[in-house]
N, C-alpha and C positions, 0 to 999 in steps of 0.2 A: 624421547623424540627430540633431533634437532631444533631451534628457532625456527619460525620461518624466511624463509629465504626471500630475497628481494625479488623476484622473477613472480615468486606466489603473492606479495605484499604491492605489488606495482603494477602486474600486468604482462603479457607480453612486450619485446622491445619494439618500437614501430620498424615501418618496412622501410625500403629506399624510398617508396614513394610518398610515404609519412614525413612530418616534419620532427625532428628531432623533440623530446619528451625535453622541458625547463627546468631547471632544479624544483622552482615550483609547484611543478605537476603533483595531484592529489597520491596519497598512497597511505596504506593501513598503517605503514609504522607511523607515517609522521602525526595521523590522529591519535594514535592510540597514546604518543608521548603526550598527547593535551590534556589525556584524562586526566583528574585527583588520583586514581588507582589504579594504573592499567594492568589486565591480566597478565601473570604470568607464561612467559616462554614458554615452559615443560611441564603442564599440568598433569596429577598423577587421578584426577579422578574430576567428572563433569560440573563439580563446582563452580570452576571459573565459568565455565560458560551459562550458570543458572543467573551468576552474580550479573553477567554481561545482557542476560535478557532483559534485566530493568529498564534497562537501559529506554527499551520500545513500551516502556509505562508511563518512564519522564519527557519522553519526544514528544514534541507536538504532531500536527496537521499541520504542514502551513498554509495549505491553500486558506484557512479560515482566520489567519491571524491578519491579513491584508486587510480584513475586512473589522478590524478591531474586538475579535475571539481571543484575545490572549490566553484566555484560560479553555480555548478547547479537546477537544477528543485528541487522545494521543494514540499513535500508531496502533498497540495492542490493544487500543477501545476499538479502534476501527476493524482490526482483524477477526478479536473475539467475535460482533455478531455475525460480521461474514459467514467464521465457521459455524454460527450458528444456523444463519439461511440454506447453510449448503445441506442440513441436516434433515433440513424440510423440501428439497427439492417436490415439482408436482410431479407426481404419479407416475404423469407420460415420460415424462423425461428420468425422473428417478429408474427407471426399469431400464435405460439406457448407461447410467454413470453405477463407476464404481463412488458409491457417496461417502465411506470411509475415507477414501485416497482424494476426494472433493474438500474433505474437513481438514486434513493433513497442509495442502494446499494452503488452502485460506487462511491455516495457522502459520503458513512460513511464509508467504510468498512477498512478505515485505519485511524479511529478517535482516537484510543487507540495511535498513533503514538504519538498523541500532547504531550503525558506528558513518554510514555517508546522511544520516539525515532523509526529511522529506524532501528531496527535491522536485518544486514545480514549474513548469513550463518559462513562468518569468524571472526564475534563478540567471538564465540562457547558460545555462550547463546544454552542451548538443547532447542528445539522445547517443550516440555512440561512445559517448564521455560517461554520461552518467552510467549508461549500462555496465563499461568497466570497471567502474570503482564500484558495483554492484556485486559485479564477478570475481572481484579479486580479494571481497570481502567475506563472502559466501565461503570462499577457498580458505581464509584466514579459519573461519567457523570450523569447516566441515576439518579441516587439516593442523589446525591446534589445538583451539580451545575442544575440540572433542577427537584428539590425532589419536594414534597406537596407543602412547601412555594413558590415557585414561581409560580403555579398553571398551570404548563407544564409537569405535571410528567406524565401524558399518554402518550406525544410526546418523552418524556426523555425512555419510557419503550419501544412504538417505536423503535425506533431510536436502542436501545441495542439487541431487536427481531431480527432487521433486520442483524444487525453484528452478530451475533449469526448463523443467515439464513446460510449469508457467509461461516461463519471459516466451517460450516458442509458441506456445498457442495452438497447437496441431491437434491436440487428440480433444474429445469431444469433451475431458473434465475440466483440462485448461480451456479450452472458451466457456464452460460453464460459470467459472470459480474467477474470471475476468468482465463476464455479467453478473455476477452475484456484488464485486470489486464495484461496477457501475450503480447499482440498488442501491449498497450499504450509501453509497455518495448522497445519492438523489431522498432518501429516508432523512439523513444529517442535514440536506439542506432547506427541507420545509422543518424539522424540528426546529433547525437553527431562527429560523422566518418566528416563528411561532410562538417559540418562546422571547424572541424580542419584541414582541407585539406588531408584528408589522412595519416596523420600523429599518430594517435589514431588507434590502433589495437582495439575495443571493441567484439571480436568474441566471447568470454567464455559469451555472457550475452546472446546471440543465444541459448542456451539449452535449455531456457523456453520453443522454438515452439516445440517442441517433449513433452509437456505436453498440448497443446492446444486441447480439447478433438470432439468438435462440427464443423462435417464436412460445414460447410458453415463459419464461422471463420479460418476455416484450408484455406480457398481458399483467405481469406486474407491477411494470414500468407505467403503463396507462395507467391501473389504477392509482399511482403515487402522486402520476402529473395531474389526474383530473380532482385529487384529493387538493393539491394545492392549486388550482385552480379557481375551488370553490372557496379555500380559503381565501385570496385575493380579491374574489368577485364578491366577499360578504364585508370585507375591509372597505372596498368603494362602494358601496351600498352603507355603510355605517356614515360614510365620508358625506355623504349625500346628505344623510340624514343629521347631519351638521358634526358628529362626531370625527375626529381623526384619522383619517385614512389614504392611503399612497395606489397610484396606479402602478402594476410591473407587468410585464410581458408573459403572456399567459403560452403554455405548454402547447407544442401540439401533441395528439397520441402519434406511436409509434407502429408502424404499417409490419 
């Protein structure tokens, strides 16, 4: 298999009415030169790309490190239980997804992470930015590190469908596997609460559940929020009773 080509490694070229791309502008080759060892060009078998999944074991979350988490959950923590939620869908809604192709999902659909990072909202990467360098990475994936030569390019084209499925959000697994995406958040951020004794305000990360779309996830959403709920309302109650304890903004359930 040829390199990949810069058109696959950068993106489309902008239009007339885009503004000309900077030398600057992100692209796969010029991260890949940062790595200590970056994959090979013309790999003859899916090695390089097992080697490149590490990659989403040593990445962080960052939305938790703002908040002095340096040692938190990294990408493949977050995705593992995903796949695992989507394995348990309820009943009602299980008899509607195909749940195999919901786990598949939740295993890839922050694969582009490994090489552009978590980016979050206060990076000010725009949303049509980030998606690119999401897209163009995916491409790298699905078209090198698993292209012709290593004779898994159906599973590599796969694998890029199925992220593709995701970022659109149309059929009934991607919004499934995008409220499962909201849970995993809302799970990590009363663990996170919890295990810091109270002492961790994480409420601005509660917004997600007012995007949770699918009424049978909505009722797991409530029971997460009214879980931590009660946990804040036994923290001011302990406060009271002269022990340590912090006011934060309590939940509401989800309609």
């Amino acid at each position: 298999m040829e390199p990949p080509n810069s058109h696959q490694l950068s993106g489309p070229a902008p239009s007339s009415s885009q503004s000309a791309p900077t030398s600057e502008q992100w692209s796969v080759i010029a991260e890949l030169s940062k790595l200590p060892a970056p994959p090979p060009t013309n790999p003859t078998s899916p090695i390089a790309f097992f080697h490149f999944l590490e990659r989403l074991k040593t990445t962080k979350r960052e939305g938790w490190r703002r908040f002095g988490l340096c040692a938190a959950e990294s990408i493949s923590d977050h995705m593992y239980r995903m796949s695992i939620i989507t394995m348990l869908a309820p009943p009602s809604l299980a008899s509607r997804l195909n749940i195999p192709h919901c786990t598949k999902m939740a295993l890839v659909h922050d694969m582009a992470e490994s090489l552009v990072g978590d980016i979050t909202p206060v990076d000010g990467v725009p949303v049509p930015e980030k998606h690119r360098r999401e897209a163009v990475t995916m491409d790298f994936l699905a078209e090198s590190l698993l292209g012709q030569s290593t004779g898994f390019f159906k599973q590599g084209e796969e694998i890029r469908e199925i992220w593709k499925e995701y970022e659109a959000s149309k059929t009934l697994e991607a919004v499934f596997v995008h409220d499962v995406d909201k849970i995993e958040l809302l799970l990590q951020t009363i663990e996170y609460e919890r295990s810091n004794g109270g002492k961790l305000d994480l409420n601005e990360f509660l917004s997600v559940a007012e995007g949770i779309q699918l009424q049978e996830v909505k009722v797991w959403c409530n029971e997460i929020l009214q879980e931590r709920n009660e946990y804040w309302k036994g923290l001011a109650s302990q406060a009271e009773g002269g022990i340590d304890g912090k006011a934060t903004l309590l939940a509401k359930p989800q309609q």
